[in-house]
mmCIF file of the N, C-alpha and C atoms, coordinates in Angstrom:
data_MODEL
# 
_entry.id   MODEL 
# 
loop_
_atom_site.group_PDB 
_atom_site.id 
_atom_site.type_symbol 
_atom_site.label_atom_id 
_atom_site.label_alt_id 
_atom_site.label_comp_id 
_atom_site.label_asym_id 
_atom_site.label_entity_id 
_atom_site.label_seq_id 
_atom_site.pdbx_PDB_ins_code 
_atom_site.Cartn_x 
_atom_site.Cartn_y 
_atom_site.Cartn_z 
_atom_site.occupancy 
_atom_site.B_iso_or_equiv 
_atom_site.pdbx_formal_charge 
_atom_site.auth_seq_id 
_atom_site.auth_comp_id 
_atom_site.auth_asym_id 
_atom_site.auth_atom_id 
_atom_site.pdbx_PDB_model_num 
ATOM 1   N N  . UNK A 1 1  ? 163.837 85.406  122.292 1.00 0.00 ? 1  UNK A N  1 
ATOM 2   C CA . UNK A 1 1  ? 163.891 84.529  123.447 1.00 0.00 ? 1  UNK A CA 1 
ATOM 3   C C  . UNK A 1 1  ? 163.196 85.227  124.608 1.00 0.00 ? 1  UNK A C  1 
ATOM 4   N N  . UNK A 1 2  ? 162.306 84.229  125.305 1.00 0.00 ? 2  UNK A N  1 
ATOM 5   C CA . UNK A 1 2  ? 161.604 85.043  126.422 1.00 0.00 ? 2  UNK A CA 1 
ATOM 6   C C  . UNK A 1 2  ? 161.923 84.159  127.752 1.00 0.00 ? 2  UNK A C  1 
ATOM 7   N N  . UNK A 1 3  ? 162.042 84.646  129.070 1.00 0.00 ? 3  UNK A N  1 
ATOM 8   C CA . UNK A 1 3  ? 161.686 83.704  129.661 1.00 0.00 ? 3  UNK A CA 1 
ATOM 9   C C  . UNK A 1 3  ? 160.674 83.983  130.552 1.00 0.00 ? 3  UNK A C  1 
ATOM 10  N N  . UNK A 1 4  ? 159.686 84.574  130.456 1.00 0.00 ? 4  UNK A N  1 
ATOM 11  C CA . UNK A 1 4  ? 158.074 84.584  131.361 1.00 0.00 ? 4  UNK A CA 1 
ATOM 12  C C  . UNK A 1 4  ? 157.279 85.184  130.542 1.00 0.00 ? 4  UNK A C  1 
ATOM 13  N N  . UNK A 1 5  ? 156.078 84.773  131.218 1.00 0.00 ? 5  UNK A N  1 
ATOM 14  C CA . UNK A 1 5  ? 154.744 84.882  130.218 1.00 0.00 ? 5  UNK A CA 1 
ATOM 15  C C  . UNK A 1 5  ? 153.532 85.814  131.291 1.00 0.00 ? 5  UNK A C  1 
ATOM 16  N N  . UNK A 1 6  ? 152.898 86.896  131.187 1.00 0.00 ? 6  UNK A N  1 
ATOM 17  C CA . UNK A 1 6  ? 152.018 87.562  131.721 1.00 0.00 ? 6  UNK A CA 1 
ATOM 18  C C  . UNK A 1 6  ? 150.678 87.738  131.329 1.00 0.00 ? 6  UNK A C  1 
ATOM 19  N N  . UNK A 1 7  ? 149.854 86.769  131.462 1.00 0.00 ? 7  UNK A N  1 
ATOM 20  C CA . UNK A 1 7  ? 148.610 86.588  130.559 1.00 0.00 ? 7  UNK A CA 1 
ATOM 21  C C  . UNK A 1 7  ? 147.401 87.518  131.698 1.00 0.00 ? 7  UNK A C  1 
ATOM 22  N N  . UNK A 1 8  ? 147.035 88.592  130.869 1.00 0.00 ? 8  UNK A N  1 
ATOM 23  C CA . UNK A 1 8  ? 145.771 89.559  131.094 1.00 0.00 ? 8  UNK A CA 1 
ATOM 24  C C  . UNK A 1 8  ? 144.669 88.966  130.401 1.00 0.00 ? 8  UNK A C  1 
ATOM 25  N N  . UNK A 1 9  ? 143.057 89.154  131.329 1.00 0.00 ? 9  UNK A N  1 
ATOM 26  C CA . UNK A 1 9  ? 142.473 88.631  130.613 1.00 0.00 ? 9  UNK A CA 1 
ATOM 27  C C  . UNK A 1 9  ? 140.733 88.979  130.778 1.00 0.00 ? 9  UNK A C  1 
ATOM 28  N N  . UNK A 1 10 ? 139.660 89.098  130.601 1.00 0.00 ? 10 UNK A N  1 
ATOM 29  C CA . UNK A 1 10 ? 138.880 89.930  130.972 1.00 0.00 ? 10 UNK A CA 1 
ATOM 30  C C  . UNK A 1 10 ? 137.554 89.589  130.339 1.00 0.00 ? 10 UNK A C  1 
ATOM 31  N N  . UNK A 1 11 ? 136.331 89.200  130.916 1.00 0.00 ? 11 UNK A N  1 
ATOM 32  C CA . UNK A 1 11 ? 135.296 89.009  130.349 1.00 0.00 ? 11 UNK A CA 1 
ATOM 33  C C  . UNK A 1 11 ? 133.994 89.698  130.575 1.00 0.00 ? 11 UNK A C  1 
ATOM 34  N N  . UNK A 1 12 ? 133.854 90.629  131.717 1.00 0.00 ? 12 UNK A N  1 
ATOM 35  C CA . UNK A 1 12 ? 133.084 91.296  132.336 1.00 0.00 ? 12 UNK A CA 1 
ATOM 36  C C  . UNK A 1 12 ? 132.959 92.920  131.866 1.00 0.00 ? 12 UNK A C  1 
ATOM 37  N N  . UNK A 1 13 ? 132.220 93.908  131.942 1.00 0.00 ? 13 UNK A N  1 
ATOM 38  C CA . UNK A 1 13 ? 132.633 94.617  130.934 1.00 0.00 ? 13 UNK A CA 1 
ATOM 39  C C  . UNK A 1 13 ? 133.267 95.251  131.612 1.00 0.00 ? 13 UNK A C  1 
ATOM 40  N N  . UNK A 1 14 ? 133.283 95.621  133.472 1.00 0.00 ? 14 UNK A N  1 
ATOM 41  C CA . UNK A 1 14 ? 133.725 95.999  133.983 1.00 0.00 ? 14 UNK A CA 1 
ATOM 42  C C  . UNK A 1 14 ? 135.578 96.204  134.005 1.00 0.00 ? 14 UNK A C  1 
ATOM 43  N N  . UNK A 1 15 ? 135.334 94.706  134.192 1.00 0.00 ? 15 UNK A N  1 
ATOM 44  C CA . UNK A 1 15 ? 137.329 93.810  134.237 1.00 0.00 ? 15 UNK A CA 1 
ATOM 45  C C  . UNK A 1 15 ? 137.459 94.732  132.474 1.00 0.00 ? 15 UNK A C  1 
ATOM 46  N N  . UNK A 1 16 ? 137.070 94.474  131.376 1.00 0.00 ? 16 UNK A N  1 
ATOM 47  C CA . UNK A 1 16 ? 138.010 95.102  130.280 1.00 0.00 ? 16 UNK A CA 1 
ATOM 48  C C  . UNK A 1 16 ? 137.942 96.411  130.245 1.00 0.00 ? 16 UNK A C  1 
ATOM 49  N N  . UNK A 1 17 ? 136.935 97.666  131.117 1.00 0.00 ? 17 UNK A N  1 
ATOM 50  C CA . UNK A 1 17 ? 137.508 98.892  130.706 1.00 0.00 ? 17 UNK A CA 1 
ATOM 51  C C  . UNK A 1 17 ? 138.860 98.878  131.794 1.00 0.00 ? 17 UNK A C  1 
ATOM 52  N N  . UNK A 1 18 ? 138.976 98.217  133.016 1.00 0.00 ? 18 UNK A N  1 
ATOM 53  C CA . UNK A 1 18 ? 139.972 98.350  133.591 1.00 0.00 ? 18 UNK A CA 1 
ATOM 54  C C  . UNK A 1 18 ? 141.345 97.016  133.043 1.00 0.00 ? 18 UNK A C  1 
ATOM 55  N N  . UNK A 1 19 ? 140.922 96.883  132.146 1.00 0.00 ? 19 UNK A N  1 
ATOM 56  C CA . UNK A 1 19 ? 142.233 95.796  131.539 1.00 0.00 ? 19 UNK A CA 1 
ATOM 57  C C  . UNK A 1 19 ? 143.395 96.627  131.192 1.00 0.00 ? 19 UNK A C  1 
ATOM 58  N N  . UNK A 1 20 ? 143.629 97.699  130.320 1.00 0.00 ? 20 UNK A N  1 
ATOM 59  C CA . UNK A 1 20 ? 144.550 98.696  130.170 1.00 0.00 ? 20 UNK A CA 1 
ATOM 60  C C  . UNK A 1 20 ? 145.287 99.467  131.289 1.00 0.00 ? 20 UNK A C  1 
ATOM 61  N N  . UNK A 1 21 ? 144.584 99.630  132.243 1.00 0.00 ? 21 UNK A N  1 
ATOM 62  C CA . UNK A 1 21 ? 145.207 100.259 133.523 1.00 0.00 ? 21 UNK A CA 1 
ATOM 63  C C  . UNK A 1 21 ? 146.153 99.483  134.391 1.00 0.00 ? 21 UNK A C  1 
ATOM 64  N N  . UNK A 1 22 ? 145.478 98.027  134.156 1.00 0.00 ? 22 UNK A N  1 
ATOM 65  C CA . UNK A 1 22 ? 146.291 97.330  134.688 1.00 0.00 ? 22 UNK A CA 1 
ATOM 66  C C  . UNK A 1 22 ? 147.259 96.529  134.109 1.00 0.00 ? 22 UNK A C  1 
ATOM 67  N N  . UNK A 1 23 ? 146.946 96.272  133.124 1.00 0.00 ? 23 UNK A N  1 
ATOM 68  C CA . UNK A 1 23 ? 148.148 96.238  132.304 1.00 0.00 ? 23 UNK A CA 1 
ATOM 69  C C  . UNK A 1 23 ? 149.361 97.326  132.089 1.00 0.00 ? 23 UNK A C  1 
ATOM 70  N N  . UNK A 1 24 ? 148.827 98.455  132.549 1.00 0.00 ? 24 UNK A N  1 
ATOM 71  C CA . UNK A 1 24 ? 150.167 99.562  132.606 1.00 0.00 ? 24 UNK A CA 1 
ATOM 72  C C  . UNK A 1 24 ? 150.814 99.512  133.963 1.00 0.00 ? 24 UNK A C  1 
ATOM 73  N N  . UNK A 1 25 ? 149.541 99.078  135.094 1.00 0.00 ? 25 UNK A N  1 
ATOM 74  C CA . UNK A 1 25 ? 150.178 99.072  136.033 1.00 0.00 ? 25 UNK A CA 1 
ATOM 75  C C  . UNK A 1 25 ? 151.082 97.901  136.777 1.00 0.00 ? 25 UNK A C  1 
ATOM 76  N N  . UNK A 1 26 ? 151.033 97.306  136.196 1.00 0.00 ? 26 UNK A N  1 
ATOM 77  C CA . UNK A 1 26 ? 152.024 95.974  136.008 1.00 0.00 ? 26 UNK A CA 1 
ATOM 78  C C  . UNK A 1 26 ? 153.206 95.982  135.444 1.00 0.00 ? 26 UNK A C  1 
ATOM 79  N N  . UNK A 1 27 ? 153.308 96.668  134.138 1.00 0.00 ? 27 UNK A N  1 
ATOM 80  C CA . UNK A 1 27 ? 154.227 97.386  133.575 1.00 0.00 ? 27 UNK A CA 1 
ATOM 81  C C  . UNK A 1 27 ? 154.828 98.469  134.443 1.00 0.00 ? 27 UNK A C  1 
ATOM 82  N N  . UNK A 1 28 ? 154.863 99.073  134.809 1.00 0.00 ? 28 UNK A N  1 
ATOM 83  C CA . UNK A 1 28 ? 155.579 99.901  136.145 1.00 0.00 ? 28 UNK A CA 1 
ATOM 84  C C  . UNK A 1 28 ? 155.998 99.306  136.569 1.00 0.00 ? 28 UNK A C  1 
ATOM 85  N N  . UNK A 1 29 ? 155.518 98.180  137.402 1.00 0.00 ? 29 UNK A N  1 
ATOM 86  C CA . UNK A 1 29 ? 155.903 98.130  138.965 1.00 0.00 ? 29 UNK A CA 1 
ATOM 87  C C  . UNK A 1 29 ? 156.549 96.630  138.487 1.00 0.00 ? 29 UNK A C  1 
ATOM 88  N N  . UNK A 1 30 ? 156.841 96.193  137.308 1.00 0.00 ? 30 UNK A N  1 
ATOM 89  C CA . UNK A 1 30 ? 157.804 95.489  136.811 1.00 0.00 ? 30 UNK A CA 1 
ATOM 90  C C  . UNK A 1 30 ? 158.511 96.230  135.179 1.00 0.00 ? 30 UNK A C  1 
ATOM 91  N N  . UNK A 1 31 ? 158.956 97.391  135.792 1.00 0.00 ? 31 UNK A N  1 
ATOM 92  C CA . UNK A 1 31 ? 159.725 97.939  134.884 1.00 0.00 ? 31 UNK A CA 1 
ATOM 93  C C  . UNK A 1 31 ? 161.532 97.305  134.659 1.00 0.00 ? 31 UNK A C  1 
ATOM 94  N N  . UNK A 1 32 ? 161.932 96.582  134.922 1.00 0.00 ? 32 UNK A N  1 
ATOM 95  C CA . UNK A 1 32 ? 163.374 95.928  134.690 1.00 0.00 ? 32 UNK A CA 1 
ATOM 96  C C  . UNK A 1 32 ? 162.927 94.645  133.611 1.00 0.00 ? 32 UNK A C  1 
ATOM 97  N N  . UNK A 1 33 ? 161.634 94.434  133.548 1.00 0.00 ? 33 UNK A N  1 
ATOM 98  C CA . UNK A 1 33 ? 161.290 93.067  132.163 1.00 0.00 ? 33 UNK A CA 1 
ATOM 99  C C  . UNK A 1 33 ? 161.519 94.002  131.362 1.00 0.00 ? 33 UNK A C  1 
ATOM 100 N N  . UNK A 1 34 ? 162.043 93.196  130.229 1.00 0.00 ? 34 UNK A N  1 
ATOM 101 C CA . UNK A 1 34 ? 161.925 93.700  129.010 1.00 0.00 ? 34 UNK A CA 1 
ATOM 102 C C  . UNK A 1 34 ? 160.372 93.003  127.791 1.00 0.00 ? 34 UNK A C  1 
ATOM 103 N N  . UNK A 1 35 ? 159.565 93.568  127.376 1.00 0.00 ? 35 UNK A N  1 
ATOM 104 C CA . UNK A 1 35 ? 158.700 92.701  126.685 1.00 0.00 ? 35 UNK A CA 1 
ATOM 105 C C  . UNK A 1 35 ? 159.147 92.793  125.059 1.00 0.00 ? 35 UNK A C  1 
ATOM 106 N N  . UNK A 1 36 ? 159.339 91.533  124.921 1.00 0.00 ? 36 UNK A N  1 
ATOM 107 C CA . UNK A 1 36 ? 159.396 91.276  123.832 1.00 0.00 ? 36 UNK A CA 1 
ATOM 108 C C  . UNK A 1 36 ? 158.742 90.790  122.475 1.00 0.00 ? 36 UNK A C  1 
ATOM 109 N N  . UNK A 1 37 ? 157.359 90.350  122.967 1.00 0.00 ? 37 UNK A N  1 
ATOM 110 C CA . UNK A 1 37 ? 156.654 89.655  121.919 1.00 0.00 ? 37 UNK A CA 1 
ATOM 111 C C  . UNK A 1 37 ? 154.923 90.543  122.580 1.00 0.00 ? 37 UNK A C  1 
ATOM 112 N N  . UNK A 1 38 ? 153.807 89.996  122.012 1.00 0.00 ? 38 UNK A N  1 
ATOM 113 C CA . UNK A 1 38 ? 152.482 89.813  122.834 1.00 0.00 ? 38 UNK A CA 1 
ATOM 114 C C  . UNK A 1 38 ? 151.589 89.410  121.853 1.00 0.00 ? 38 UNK A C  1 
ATOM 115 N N  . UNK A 1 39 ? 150.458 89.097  122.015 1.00 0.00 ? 39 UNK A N  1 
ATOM 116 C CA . UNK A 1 39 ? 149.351 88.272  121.358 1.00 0.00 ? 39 UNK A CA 1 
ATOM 117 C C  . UNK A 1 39 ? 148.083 88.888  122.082 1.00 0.00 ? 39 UNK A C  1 
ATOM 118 N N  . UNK A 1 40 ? 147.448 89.469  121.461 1.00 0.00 ? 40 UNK A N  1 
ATOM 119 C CA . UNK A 1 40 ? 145.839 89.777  121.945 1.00 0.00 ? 40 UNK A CA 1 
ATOM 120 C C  . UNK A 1 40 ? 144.698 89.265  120.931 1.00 0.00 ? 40 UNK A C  1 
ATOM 121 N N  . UNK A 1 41 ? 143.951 88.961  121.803 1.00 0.00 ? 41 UNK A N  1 
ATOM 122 C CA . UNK A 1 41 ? 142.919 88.078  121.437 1.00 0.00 ? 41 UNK A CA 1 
ATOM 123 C C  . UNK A 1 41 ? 141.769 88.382  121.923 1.00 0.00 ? 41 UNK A C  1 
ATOM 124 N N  . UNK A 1 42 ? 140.443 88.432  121.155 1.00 0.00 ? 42 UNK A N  1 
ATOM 125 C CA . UNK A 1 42 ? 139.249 88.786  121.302 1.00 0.00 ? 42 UNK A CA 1 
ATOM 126 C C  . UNK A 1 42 ? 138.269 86.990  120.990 1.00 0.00 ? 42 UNK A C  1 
ATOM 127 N N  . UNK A 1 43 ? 137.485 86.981  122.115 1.00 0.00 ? 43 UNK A N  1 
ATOM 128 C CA . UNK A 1 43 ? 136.673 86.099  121.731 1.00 0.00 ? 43 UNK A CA 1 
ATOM 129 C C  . UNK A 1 43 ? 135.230 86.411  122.187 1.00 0.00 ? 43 UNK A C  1 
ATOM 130 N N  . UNK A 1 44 ? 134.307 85.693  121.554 1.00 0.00 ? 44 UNK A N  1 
ATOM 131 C CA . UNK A 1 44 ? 132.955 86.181  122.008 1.00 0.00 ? 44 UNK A CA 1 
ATOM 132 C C  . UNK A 1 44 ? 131.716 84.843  121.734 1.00 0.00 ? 44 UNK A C  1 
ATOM 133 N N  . UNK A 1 45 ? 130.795 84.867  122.400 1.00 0.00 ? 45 UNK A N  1 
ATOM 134 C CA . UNK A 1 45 ? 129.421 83.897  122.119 1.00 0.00 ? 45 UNK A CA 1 
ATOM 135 C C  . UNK A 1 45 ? 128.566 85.044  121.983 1.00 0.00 ? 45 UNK A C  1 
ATOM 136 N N  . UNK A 1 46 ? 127.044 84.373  122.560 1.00 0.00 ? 46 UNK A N  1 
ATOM 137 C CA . UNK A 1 46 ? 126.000 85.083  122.646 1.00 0.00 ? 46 UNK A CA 1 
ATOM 138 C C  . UNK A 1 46 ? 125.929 86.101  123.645 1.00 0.00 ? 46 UNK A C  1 
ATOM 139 N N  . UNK A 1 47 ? 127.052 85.961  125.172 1.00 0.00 ? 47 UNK A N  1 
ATOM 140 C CA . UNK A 1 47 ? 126.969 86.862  125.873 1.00 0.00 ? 47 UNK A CA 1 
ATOM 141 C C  . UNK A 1 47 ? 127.613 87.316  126.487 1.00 0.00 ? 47 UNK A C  1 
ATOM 142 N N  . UNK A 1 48 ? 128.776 86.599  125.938 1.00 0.00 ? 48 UNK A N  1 
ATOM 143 C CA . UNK A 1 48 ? 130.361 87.268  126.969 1.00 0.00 ? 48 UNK A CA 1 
ATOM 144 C C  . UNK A 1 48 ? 131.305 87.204  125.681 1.00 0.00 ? 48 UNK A C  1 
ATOM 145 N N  . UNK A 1 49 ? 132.283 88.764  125.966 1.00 0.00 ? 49 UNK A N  1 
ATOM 146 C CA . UNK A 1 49 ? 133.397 89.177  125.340 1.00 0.00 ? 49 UNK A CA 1 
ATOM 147 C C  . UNK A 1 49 ? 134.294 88.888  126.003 1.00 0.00 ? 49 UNK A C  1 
ATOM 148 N N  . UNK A 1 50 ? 135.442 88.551  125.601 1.00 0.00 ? 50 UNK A N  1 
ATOM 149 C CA . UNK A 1 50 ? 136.807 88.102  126.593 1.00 0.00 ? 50 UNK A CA 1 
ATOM 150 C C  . UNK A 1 50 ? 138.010 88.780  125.507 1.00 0.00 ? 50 UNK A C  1 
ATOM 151 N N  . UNK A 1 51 ? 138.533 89.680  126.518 1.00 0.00 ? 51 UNK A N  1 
ATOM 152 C CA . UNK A 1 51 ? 139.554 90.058  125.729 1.00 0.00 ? 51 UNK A CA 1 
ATOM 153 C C  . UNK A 1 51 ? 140.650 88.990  126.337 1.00 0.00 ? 51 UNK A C  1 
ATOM 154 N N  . UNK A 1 52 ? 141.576 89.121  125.667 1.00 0.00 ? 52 UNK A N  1 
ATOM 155 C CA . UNK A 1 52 ? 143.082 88.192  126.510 1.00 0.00 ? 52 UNK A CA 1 
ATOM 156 C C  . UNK A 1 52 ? 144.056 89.083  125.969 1.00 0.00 ? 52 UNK A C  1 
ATOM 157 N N  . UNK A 1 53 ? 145.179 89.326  126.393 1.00 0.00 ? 53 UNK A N  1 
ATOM 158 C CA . UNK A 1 53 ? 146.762 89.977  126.244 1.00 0.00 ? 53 UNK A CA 1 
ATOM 159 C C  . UNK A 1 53 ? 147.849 89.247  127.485 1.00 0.00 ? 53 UNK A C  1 
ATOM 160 N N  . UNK A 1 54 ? 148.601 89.051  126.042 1.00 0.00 ? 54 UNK A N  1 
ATOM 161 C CA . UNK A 1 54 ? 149.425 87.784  126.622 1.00 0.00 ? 54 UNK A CA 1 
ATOM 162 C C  . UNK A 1 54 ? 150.715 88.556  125.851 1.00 0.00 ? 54 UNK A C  1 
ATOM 163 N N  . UNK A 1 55 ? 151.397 88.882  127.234 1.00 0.00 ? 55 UNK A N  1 
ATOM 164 C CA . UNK A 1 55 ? 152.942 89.267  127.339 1.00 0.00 ? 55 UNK A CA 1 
ATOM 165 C C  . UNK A 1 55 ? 154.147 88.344  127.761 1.00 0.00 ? 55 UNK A C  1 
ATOM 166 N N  . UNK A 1 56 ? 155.146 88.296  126.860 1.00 0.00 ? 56 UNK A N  1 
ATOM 167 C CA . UNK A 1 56 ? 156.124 87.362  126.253 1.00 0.00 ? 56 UNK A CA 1 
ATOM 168 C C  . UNK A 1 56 ? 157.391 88.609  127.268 1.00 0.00 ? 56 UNK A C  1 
ATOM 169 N N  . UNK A 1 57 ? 158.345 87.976  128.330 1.00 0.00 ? 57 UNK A N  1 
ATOM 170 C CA . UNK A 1 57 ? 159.034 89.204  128.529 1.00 0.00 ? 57 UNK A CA 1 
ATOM 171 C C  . UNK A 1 57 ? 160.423 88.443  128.845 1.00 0.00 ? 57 UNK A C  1 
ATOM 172 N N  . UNK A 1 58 ? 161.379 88.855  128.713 1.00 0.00 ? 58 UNK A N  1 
ATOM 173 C CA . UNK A 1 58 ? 162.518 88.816  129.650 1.00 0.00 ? 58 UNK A CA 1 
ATOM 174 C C  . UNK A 1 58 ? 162.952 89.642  130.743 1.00 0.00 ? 58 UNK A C  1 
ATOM 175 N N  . UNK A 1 59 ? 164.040 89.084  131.431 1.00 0.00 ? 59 UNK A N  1 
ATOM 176 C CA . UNK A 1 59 ? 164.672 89.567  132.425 1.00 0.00 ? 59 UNK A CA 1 
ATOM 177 C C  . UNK A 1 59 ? 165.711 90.569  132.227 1.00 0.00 ? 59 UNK A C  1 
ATOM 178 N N  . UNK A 1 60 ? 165.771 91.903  133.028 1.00 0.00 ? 60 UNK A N  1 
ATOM 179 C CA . UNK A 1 60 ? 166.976 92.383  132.672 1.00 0.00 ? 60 UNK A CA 1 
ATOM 180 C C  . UNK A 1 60 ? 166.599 93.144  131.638 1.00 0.00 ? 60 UNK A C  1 
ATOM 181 N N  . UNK A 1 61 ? 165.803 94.450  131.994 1.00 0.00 ? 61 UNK A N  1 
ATOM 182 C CA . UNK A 1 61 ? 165.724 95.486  130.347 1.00 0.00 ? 61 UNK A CA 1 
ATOM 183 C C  . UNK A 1 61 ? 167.194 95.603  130.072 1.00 0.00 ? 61 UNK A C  1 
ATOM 184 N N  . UNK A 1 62 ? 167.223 95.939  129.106 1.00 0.00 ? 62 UNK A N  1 
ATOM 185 C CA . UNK A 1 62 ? 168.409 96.286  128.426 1.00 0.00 ? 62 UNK A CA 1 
ATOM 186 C C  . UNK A 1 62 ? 168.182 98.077  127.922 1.00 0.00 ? 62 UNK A C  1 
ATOM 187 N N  . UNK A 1 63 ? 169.376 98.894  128.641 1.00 0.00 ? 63 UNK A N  1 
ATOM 188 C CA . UNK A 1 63 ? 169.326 99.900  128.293 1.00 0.00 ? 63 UNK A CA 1 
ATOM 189 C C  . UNK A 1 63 ? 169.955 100.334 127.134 1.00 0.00 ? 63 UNK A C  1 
ATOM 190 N N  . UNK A 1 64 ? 169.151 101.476 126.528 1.00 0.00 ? 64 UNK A N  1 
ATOM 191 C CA . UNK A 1 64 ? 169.463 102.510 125.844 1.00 0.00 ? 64 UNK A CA 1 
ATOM 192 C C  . UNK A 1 64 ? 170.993 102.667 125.904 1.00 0.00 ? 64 UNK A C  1 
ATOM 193 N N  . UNK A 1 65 ? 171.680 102.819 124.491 1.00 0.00 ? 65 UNK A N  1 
ATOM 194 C CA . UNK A 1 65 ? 173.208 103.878 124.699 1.00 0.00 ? 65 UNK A CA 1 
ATOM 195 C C  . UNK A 1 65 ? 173.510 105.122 124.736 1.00 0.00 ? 65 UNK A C  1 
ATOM 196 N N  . UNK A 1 66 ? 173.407 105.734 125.859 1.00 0.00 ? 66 UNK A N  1 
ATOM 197 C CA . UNK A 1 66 ? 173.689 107.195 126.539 1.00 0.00 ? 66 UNK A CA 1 
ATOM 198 C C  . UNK A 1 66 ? 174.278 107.614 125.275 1.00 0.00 ? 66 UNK A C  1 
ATOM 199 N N  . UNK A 1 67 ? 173.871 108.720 124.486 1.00 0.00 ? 67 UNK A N  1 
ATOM 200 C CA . UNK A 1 67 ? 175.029 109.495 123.200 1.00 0.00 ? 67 UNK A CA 1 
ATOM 201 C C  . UNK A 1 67 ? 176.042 110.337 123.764 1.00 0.00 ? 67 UNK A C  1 
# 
C-alpha cells in the first residue's frame, strides 16, 4: 500500500547525469517516507533518451527494532 507517488525524470544528458543526485537528494530531505515499490524506465527515438524513476512511498517510515 502506498500513498504518494515521486516521479523523476530526465531527457537531456545533462538532467540524467544529475538524476541520481537528486533523487538522493530528495530522499534525505524526505527521510520519514517510507519507499515501497519503484519502476524505472528507459525510453529512446532517434535523439532523445529519457530516463523516468517513479517512486511508490508511504507515510511514516517505520523503524527498525532496537535489539
Amino acid at each position: 500500500m502506498f500513498t504518494g507517488v515521486k516521479v523523476f525524470s530526465a531527457t537531456k544528458a545533462k538532467e540524467r547525469e544529475e538524476l541520481g543526485e537528486n533523487v538522493t537528494r530528495w530522499m534525505k530531505s524526505n527521510a520519514d517516507l517510507e519507499i515501497v515499490d519503484r519502476v524505472v524506465c528507459q525510453s529512446s527515438d532517434n535523439e532523445f533518451h529519457c530516463y523516468t524513476l517513479v517512486l511508490f512511498y508511504r507515510h511514516g517510515k517505520q523503524q527498525a527494532p532496537q535489539p
